[in-house]
C-alpha positions as a Markdown table, in Angstrom:
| # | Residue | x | y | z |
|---|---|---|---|---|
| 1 | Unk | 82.4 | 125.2 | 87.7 |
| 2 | Unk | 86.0 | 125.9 | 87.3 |
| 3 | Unk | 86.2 | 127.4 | 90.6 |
| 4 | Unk | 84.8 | 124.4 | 92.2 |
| 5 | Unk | 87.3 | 123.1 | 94.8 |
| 6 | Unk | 85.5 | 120.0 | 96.0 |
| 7 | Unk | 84.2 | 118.7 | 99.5 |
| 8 | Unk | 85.9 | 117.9 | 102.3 |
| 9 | Unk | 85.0 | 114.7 | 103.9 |
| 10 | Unk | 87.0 | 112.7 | 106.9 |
| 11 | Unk | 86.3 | 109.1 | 106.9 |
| 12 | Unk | 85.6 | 107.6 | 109.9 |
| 13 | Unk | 88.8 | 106.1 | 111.7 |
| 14 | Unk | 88.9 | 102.0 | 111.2 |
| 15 | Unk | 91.8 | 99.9 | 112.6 |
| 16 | Unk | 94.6 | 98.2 | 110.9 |
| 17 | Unk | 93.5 | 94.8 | 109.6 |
| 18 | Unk | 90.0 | 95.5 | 109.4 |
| 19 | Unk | 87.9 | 95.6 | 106.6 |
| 20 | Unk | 86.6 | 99.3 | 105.2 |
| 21 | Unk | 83.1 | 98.8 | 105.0 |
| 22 | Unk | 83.1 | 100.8 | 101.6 |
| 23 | Unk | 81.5 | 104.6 | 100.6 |
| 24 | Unk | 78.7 | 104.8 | 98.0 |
| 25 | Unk | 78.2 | 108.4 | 96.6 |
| 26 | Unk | 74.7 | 108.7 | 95.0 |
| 27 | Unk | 75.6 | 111.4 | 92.9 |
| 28 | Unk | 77.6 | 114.4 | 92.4 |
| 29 | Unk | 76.0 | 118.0 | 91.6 |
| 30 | Unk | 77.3 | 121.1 | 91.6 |
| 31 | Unk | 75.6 | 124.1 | 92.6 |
| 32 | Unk | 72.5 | 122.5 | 92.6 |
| 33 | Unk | 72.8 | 121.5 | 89.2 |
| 34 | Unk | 73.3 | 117.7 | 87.6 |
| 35 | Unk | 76.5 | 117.0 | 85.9 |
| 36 | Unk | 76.1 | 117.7 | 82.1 |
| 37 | Unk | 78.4 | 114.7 | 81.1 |
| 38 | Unk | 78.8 | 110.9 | 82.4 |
| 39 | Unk | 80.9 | 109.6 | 85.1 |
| 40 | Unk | 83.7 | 107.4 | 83.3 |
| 41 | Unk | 86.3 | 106.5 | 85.8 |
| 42 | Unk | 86.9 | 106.9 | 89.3 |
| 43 | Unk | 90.1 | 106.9 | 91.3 |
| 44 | Unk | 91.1 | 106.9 | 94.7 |
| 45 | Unk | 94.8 | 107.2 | 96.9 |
| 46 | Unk | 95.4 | 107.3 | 99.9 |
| 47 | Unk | 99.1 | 109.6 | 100.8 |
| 48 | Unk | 101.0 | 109.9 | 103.9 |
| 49 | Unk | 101.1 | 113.9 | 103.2 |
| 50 | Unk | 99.4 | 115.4 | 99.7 |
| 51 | Unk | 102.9 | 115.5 | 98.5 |
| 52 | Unk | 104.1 | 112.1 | 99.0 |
| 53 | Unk | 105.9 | 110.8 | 95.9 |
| 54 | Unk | 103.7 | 107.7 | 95.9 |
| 55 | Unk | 100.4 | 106.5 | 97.1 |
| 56 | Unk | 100.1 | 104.0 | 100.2 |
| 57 | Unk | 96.7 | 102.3 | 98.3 |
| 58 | Unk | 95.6 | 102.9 | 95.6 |
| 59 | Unk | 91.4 | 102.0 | 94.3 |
| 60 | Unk | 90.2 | 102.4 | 90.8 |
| 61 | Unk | 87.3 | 101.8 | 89.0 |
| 62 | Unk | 89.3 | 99.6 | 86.0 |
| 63 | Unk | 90.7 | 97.7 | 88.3 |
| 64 | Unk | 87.3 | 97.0 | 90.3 |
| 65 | Unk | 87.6 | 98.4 | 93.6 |
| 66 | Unk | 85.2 | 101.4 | 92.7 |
| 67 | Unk | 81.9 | 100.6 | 90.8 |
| 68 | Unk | 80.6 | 103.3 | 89.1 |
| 69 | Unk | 76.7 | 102.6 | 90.0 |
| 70 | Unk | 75.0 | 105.1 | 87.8 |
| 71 | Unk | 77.3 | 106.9 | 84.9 |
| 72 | Unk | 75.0 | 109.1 | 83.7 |
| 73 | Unk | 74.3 | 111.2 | 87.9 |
| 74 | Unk | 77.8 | 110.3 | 88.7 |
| 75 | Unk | 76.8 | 108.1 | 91.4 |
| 76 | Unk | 79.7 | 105.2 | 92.8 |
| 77 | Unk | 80.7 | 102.9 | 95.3 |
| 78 | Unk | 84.0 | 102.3 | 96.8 |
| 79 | Unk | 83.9 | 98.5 | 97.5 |
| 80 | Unk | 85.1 | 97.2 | 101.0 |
| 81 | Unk | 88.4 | 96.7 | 101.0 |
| 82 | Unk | 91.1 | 95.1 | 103.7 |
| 83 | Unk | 92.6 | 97.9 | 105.6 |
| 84 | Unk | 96.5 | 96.8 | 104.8 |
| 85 | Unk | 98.1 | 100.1 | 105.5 |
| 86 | Unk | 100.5 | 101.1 | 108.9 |
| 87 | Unk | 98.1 | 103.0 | 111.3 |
| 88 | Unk | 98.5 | 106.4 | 110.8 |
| 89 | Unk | 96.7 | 109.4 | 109.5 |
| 90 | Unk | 96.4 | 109.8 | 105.9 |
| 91 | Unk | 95.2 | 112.4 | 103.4 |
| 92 | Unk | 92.8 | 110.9 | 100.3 |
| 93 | Unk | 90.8 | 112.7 | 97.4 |
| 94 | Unk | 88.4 | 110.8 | 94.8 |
| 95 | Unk | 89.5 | 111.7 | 91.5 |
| 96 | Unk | 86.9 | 111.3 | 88.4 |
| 97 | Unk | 87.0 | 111.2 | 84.8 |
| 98 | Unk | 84.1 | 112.4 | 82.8 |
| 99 | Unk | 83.4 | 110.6 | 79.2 |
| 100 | Unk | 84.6 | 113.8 | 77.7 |
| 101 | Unk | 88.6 | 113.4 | 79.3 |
| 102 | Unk | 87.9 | 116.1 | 82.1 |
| 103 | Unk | 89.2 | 114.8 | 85.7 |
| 104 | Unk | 87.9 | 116.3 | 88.4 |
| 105 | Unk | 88.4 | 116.1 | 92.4 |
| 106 | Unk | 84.9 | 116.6 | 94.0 |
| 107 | Unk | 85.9 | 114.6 | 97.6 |
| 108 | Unk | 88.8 | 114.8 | 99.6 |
| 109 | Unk | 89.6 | 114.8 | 103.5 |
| 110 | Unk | 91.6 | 112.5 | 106.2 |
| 111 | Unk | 91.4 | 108.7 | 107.3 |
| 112 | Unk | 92.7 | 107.4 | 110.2 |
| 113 | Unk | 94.0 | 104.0 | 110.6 |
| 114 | Unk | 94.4 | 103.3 | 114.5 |
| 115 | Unk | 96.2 | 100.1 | 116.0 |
| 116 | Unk | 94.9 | 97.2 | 116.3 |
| 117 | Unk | 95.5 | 95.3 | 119.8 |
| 118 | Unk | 94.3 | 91.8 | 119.3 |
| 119 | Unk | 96.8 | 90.2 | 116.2 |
């Protein structure tokens, strides 16, 4: 599982202002095989570039924007949230901590954040 260099995902584009109507992950296997550990935290950022110095939004599952649904197949939701950001493309990976300290990235990909006209 080492090698293991996650899933690329783009989220469907969404306009400034709007509200994100959330992402629920069931579970997380890998090669066909359950996780041998539980899910303990989850984090998400969303970046201008992967090498931007800080993060234009931030989720996490202590501070309740991610709810980890069931610990024990990894599943989670990433709550709705208001889409506060400048419309742009962005780059984003889902970042999780296992109960044993091992972060992982299995999810990654683009979101687009388009204009919105009526303000």
């Amino acid at each position: 599982m080492s090698d293991y260099l996650g899933v690329q995902y783009d989220l469907p584009a969404c306009f400034k202002g709007d509200t994100f109507p959330g992402l629920t992950v069931t579970g997380i296997t890998v090669n066909d095989a359950a996780m041998t550990s539980t899910l303990a935290s989850v984090r998400m950022q969303f970046r201008t570039t992967a090498n931007a110095s800080s993060a234009s939004k931030s989720l996490t599952s202590a501070g309740g924007d991610i709810t980890i649904d069931d610990a024990a197949a990894w599943g989670f939701t990433v709550e709705p949230f208001s889409i506060d950001i400048a419309a742009r493309e962005y780059v984003y990976d889902i970042e999780t901590t296992d109960s044993g300290g091992t972060v992982r990235t299995y999810l990654y990909g683009t979101f687009r954040v388009k204009q919105d006209v009526t303000r």
